[in-house]
C-alpha positions as CSV (number, residue, x, y, z in Angstrom):
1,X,0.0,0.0,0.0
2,X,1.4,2.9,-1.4
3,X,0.8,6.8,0.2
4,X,-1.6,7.7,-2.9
5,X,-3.6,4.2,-2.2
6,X,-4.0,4.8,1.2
7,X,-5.4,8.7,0.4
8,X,-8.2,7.6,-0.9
9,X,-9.4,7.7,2.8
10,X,-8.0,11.5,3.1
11,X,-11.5,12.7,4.1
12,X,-11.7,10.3,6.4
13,X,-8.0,10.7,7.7
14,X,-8.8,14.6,7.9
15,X,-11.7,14.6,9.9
16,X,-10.2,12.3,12.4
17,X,-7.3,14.5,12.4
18,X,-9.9,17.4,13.2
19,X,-11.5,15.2,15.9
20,X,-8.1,15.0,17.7
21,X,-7.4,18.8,17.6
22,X,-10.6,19.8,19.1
23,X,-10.0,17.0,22.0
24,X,-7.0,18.6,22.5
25,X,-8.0,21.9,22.2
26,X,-10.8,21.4,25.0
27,X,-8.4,20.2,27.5
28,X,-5.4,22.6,27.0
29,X,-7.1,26.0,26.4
30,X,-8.9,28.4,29.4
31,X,-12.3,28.1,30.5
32,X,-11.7,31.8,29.6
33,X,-11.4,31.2,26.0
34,X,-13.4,27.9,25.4
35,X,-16.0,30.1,22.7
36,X,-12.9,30.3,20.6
37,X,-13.4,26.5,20.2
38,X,-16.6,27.6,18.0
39,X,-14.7,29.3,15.6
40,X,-12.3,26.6,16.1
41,X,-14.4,24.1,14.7
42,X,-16.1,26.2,12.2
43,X,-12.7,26.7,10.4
44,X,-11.6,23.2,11.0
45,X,-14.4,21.7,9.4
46,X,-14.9,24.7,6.5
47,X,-11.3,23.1,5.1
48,X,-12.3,20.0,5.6
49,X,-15.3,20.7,3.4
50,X,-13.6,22.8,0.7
51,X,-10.8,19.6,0.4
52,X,-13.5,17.1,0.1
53,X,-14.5,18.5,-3.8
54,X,-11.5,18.0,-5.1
55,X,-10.9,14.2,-6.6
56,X,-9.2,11.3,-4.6
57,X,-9.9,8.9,-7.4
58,X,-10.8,6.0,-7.8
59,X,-9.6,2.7,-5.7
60,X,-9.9,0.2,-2.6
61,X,-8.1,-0.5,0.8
62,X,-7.9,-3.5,2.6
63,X,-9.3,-5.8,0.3
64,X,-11.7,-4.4,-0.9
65,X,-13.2,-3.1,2.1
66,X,-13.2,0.3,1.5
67,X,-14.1,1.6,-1.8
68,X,-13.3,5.2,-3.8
69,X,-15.2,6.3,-6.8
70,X,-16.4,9.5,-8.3
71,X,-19.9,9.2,-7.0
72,X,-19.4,8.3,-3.3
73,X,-16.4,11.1,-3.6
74,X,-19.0,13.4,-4.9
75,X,-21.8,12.4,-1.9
76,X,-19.2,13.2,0.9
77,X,-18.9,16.1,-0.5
78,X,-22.2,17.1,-0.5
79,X,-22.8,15.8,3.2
80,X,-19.8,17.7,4.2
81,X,-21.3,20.7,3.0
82,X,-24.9,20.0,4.4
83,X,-23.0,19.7,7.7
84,X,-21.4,22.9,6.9
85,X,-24.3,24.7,6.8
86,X,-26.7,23.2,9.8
87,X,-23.0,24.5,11.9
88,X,-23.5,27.4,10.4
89,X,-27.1,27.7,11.6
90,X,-26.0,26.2,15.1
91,X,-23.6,28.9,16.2
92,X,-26.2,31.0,18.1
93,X,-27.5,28.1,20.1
94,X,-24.4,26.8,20.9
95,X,-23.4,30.3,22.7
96,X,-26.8,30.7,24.1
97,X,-27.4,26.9,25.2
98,X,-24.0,25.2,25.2
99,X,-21.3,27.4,26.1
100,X,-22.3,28.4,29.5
101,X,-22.2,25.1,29.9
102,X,-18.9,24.1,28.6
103,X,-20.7,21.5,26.1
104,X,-19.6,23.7,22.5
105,X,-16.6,21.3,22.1
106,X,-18.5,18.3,22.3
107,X,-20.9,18.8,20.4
108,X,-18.3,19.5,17.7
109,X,-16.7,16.1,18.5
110,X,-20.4,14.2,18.4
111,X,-21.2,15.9,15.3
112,X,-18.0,14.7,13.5
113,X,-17.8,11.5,14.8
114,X,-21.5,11.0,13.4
115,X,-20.2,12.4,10.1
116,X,-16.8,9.7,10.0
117,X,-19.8,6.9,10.2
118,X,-21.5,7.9,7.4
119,X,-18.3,8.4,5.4
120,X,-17.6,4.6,6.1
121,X,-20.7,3.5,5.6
122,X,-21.2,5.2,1.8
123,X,-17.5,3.6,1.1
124,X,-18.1,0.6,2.8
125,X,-17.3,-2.9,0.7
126,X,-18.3,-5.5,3.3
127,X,-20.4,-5.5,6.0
128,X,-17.9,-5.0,8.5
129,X,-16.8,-1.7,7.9
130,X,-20.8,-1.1,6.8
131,X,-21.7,-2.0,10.3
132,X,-18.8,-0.6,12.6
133,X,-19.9,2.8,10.0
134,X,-23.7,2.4,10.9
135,X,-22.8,2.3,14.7
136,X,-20.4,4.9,14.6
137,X,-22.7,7.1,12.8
138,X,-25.7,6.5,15.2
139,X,-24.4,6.5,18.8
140,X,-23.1,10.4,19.0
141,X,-26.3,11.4,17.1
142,X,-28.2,9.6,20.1
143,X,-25.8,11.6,23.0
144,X,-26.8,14.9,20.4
145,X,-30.6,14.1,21.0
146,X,-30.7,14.3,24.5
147,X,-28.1,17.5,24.1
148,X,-30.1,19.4,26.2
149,X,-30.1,17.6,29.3
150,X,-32.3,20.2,31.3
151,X,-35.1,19.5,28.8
152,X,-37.1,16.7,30.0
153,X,-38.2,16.1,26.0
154,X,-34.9,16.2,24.6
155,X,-33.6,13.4,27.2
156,X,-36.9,11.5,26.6
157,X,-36.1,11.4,22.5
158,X,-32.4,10.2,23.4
159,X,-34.2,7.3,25.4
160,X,-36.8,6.4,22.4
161,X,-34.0,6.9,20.0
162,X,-31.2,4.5,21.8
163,X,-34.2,1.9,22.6
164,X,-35.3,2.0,18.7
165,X,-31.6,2.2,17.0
166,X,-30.8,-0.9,19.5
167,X,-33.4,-3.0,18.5
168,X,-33.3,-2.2,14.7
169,X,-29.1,-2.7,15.0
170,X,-29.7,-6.5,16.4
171,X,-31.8,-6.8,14.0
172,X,-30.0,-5.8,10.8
173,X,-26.9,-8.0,12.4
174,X,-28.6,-11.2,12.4
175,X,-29.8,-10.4,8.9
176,X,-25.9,-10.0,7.9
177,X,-25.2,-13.1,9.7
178,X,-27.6,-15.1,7.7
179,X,-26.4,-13.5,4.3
180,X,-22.9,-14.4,5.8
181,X,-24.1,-18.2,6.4
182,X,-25.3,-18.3,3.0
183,X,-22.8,-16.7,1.0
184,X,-19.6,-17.6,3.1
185,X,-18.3,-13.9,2.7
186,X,-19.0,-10.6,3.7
187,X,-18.2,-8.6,1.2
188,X,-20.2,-7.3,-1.1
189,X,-18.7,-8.3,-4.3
190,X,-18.4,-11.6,-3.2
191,X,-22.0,-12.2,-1.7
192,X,-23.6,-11.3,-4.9
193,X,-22.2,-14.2,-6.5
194,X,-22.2,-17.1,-4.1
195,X,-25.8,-17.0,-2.7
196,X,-26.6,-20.4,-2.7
197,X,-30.0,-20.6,-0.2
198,X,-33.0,-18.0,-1.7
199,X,-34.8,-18.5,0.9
200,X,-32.3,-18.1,4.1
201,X,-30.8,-15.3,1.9
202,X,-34.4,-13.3,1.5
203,X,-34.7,-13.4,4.8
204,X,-31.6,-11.7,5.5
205,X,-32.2,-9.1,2.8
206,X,-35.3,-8.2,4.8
207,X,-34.2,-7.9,7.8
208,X,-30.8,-6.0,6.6
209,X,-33.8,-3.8,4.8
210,X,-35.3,-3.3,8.6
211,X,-32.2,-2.0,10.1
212,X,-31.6,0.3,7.4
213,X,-35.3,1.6,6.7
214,X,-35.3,2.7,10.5
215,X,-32.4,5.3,9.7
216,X,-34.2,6.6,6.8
217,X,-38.0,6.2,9.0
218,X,-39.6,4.0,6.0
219,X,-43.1,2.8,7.3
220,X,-43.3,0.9,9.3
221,X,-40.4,1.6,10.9
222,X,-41.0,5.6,11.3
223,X,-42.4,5.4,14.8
224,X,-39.5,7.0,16.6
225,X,-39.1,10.3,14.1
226,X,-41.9,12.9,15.2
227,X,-41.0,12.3,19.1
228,X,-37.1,12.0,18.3
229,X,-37.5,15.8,16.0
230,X,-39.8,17.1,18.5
231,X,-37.7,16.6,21.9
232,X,-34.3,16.6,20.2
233,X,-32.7,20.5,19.5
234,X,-33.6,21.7,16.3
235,X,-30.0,21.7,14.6
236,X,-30.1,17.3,15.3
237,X,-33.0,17.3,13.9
238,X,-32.0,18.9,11.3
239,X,-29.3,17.0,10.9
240,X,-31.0,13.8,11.3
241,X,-33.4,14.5,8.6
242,X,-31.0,15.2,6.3
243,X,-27.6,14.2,6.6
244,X,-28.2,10.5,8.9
245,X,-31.2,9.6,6.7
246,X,-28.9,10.4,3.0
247,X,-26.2,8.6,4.0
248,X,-28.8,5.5,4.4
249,X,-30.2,5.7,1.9
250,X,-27.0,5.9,-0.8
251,X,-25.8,2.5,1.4
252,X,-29.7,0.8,0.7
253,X,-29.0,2.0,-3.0
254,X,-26.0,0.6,-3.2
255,X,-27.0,-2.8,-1.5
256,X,-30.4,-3.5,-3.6
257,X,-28.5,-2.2,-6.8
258,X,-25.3,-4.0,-6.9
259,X,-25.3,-6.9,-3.7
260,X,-28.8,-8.4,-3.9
261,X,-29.6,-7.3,-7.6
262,X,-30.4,-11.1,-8.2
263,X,-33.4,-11.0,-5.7
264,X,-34.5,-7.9,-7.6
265,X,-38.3,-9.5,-8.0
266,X,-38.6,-10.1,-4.8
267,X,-37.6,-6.8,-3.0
268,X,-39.3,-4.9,-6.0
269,X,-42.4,-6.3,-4.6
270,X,-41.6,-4.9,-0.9
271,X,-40.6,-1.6,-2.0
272,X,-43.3,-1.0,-3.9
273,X,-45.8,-1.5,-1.0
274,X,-43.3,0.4,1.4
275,X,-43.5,3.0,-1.0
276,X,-46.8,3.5,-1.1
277,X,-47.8,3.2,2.7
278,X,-44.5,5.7,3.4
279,X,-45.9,8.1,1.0
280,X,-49.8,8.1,2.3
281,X,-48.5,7.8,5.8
282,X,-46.1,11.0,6.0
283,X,-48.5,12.8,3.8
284,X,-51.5,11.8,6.0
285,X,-50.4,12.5,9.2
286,X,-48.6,15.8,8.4
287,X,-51.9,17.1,7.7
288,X,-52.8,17.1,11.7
289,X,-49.6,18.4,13.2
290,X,-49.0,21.8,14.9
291,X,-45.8,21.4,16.1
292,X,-43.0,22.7,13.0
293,X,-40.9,19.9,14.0
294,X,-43.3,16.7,14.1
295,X,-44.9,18.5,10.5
296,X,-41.3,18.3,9.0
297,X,-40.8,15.2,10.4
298,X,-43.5,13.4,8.8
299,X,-42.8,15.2,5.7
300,X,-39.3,13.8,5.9
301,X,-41.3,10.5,6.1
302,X,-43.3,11.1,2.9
303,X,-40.0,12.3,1.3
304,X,-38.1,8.9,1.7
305,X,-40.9,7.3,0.1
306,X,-40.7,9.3,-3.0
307,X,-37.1,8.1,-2.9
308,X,-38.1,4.7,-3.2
309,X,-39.5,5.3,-6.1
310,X,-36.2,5.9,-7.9
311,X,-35.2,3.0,-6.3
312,X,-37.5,0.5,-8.2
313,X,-35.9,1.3,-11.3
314,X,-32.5,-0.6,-10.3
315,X,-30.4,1.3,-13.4
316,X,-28.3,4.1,-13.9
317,X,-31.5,6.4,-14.2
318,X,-32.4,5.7,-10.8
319,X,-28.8,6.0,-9.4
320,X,-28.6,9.6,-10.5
321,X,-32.3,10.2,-9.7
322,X,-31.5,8.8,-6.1
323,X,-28.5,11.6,-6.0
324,X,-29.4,14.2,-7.9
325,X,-32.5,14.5,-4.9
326,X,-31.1,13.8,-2.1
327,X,-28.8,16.9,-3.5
328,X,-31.9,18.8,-3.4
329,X,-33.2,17.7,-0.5
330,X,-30.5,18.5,1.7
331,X,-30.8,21.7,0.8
332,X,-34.6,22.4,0.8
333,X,-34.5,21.3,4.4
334,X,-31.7,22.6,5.7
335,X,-33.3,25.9,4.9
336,X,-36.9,25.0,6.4
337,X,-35.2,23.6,9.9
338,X,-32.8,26.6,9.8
339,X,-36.2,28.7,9.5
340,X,-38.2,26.8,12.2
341,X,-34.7,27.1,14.3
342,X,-34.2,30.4,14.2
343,X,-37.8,31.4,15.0
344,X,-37.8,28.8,18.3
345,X,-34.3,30.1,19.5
346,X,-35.7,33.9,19.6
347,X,-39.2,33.1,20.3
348,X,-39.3,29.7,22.1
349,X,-42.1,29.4,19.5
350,X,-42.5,26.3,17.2
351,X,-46.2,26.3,15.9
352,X,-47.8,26.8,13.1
353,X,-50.0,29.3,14.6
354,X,-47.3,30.9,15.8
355,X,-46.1,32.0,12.5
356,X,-49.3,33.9,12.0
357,X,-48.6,37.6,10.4
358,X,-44.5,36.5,10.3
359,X,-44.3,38.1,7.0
360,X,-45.5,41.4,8.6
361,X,-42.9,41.3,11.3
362,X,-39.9,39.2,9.5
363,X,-40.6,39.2,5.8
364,X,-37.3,37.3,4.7
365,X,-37.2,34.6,6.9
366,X,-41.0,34.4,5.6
367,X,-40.0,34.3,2.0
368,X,-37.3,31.5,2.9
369,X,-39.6,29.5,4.4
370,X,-41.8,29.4,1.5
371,X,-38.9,28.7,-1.0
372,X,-38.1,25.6,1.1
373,X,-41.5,24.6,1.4
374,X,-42.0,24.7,-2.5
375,X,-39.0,23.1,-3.0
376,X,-40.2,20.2,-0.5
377,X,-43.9,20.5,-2.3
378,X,-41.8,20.2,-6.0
379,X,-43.5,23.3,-7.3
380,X,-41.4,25.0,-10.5
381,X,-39.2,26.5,-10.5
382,X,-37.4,25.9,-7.1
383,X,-35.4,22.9,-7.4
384,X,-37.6,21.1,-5.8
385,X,-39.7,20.8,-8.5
386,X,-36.6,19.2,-11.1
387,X,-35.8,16.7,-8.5
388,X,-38.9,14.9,-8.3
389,X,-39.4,15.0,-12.0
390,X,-36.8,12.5,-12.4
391,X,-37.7,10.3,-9.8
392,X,-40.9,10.0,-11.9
393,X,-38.9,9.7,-14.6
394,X,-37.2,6.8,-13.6
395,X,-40.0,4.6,-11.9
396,X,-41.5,5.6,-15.6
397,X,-38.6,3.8,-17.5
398,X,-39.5,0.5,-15.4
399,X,-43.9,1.1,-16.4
400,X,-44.5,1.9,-12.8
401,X,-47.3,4.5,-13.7
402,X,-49.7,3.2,-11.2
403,X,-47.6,4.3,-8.6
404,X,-46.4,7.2,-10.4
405,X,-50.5,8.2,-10.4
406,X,-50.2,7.2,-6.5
407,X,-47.2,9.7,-6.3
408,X,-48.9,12.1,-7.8
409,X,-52.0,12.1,-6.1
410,X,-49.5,12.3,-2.4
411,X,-48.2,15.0,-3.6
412,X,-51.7,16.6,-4.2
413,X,-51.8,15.9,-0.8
414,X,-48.9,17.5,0.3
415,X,-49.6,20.9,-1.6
416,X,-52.1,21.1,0.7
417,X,-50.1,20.7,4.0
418,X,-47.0,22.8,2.9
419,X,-49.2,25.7,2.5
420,X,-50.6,25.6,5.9
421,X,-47.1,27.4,7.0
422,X,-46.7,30.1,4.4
423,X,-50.8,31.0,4.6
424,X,-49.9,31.3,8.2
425,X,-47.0,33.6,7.4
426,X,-48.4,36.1,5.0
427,X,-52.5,35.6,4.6
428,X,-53.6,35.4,8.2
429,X,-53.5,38.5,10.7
430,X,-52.8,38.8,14.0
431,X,-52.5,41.9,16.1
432,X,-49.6,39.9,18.3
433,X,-47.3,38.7,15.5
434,X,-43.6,37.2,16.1
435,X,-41.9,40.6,16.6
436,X,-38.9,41.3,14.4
437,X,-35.4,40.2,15.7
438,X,-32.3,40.5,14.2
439,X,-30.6,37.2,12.7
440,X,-27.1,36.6,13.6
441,X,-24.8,36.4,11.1
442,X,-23.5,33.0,11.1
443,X,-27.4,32.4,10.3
444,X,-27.8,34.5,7.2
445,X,-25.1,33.3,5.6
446,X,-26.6,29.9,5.9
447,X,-29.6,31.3,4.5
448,X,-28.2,32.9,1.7
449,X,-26.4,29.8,0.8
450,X,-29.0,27.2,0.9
451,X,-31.7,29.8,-0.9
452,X,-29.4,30.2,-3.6
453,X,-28.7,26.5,-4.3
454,X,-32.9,26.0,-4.1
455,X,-32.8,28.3,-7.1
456,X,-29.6,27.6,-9.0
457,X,-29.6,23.7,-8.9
458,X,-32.8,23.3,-10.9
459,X,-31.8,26.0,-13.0
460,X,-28.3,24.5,-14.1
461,X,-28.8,21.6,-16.0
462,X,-24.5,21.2,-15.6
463,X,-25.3,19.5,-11.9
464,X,-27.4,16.9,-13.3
465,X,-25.4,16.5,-16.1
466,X,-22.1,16.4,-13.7
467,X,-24.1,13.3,-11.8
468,X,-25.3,11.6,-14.7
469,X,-21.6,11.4,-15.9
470,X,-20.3,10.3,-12.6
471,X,-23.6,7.9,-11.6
472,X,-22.6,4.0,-13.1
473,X,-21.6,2.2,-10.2
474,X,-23.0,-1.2,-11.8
């Protein structure tokens, strides 16, 4: 192993390296000085980001355990960015909430530990590293939902969220160790050609399926997410929505496409019924919530259900359909949780009703919030809109039009449901509305970043072109 093999793990080799500075920065440097360890880890992790867009190429370590190539190079790099800006929108809170506390450096260190998981999971090659990835990924996320310890519902989502994650984890184990009894191997390239028992083996692509769909809260396996984005701070649950539940996803594409590809009839079957029950049930139940956070928590839910659609087509098509949304996606909620943030941070207030007469009183943080919500809702031209065009247009390409009707008629349903918000904000009065406050800066710019890429990436046909080039992992 050579120095240019082994950096094909530089992003993962970097972050680590900023894990180790920030551990050493919290012990050495004054109480005195410790908000300097925001800044710290803002500029620590900004270089990290800007380093991840530039090409590693293309390769394996350790037998084939961990795997380079332009399109899991290319998702890092767009989760590294996501991450970038939910810090961004975190800097506030962590002075207001964490610092008096001494906490800011920790949550630093959770947050990147979290992120190092997912790296390893999207470049996994077995289900070792895929699994040591998963965990490593999910356990500081569960120590970030009960982050604010003197909030009896943030501790109470850690608790729901460590039971859940437990069960699902034992789960999705035993479901590798039947694949693994099967197969003889572990990894992946092998198991895809040595499956010997169809039976055995389908059992252990379900319940692998179980352990993953609970990350990305596929019915029925979404009970934990509006009580987990509810009790939890607002930047982890923005962060779960988005960055935890992509990284899943990519590692369930990855898995149908490639590893279990021969048992495509079968778990076309299950993914089409998922589909349809995640998309009615997010949709459904998002119509009754007050609450900002459990409404985009069950529209996360609808969300990965429209994903699956993409999924179903098990080509290239649906490869770059899967990215090219989840691309979108982080950025369309990002913004609306970076909204619904702000707003509870200044307020303390997270309902709808609450937002009655915002545009009066805060007029751009209004207008964002309805960008992000059209972009969720896929209404032209935000972004939004392109994205789930081509996830119709790949279940299309397989003749799944009676589920592209159903798709179609949820997101009838959602139109509906995304507007309650923005009629709140500008159509209804209210003689007490939110009264103005200044945004910090840290927040705007996170703003202005993710309301520009909302407009720009449906616009410029070069990103989907860029994905399309980079998307045969087959």
């Amino acid at each position: 192993m050579n120095l240019d093999t082994f950096m094909l793990m530089r992003d993962e080799i970097v972050l680590t390296g900023i894990l180790l500075i920030l551990l050493i920065a919290e012990v050495l440097w004054s109480p005195k000085n410790k908000k300097g360890l925001i800044y710290l880890g803002l500029l620590l992790f900004a270089g990290y980001t800007l380093q991840s867009f530039f090409s590693m190429g293309t390769g394996s370590l350790f037998g084939g355990s961990f795997k380079a190539y332009p399109l899991v190079n290319f998702f890092k790099a767009s989760l590294a960015f996501g991450v970038m800006v939910i810090l961004l929108q975190s800097v506030e809170w962590i002075k207001q909430k964490l610092l008096p506390n001494d906490f800011s450096a920790e949550f630093f260190i959770l947050i990147f530990a979290s992120l190092l998981g997912i790296n390893f999971m999207v470049s996994s090659g077995d289900f070792l590293i895929f699994y040591i990835g998963l965990e490593l990924a999910t356990m500081p996320v569960i120590a970030l939902t009960a982050f604010e310890f003197y909030n009896h519902r943030s501790v109470e989502a850690g608790v729901k969220y460590i039971m859940l994650a437990s069960v699902s984890s034992a789960i999705l184990l035993f479901g590798v160790s039947l694949v693994y009894a099967t197969a003889g191997s572990i990894f992946f390239d092998d198991i895809k050609g040595a499956l010997q028992l169809p039976l055995l083996e389908i059992i252990g692509l379900v319940m692998i399926f179980t352990g993953i769909a609970f990350k990305i809260s596929l019915v029925p396996f979404h009970f934990w997410a509006a009580d987990v984005y509810e009790g939890a701070p607002t930047v982890v649950s923005n962060y779960l929505s988005v960055i935890s539940k992509a990284g899943a996803v990519y590692v369930l594409m990855t898995l149908l496409f490639i590893t279990f590809r021969v048992f495509e009839t079968e778990w076309n079957w299950i993914m089409y019924g998922i589909a349809i029950l995640t998309m009615f049930v997010g949709n459904i139940f998002a119509l009754r919530q007050q609450n900002m956070k459990r409404f985009l928590a069950f529209s996360s839910i609808a969300q990965a259900g429209f994903i699956l659609l993409a999924m179903l087509s098990n080509d290239q098509m649906g490869v770059k359909a899967i990215i090219y949304f989840l691309l979108i996606y982080i950025f369309s909620n990002i913004a609306a949780f970076g909204v619904v943030h702000i707003i509870s941070l200044k307020t303390g207030k997270e309902n709808i009703d609450d937002y009655n007469g915002l545009y009066t009183s805060n007029p751009k943080l209004s207008l964002a919030l309805m960008i992000a919500l059209f972009s969720l809702a896929g209404i032209p031209p935000v972004s939004g809109f392109f994205a789930k065009f081509f996830l119709y247009a790949a279940a299309a390409s397989k003749g799944y039009y009676v589920l592209i009707f159903i798709a179609v008629l949820n997101v009838t349903i959602s139109l509906y449901y995304y507007l309650l918000p923005i009629r709140a904000a500008f159509l209804r009065r209210n003689e007490h509305p939110i009264p103005y406050f200044k945004i910090d800066i840290f927040s705007k710019i996170a703003l202005v970043i993710v309301m520009v890429g909302l407009m720009v990436l449906g616009l410029y046909s070069g990103v989907f072109s860029y994905i399309s080039s980079i998307s045969n992992i087959f």
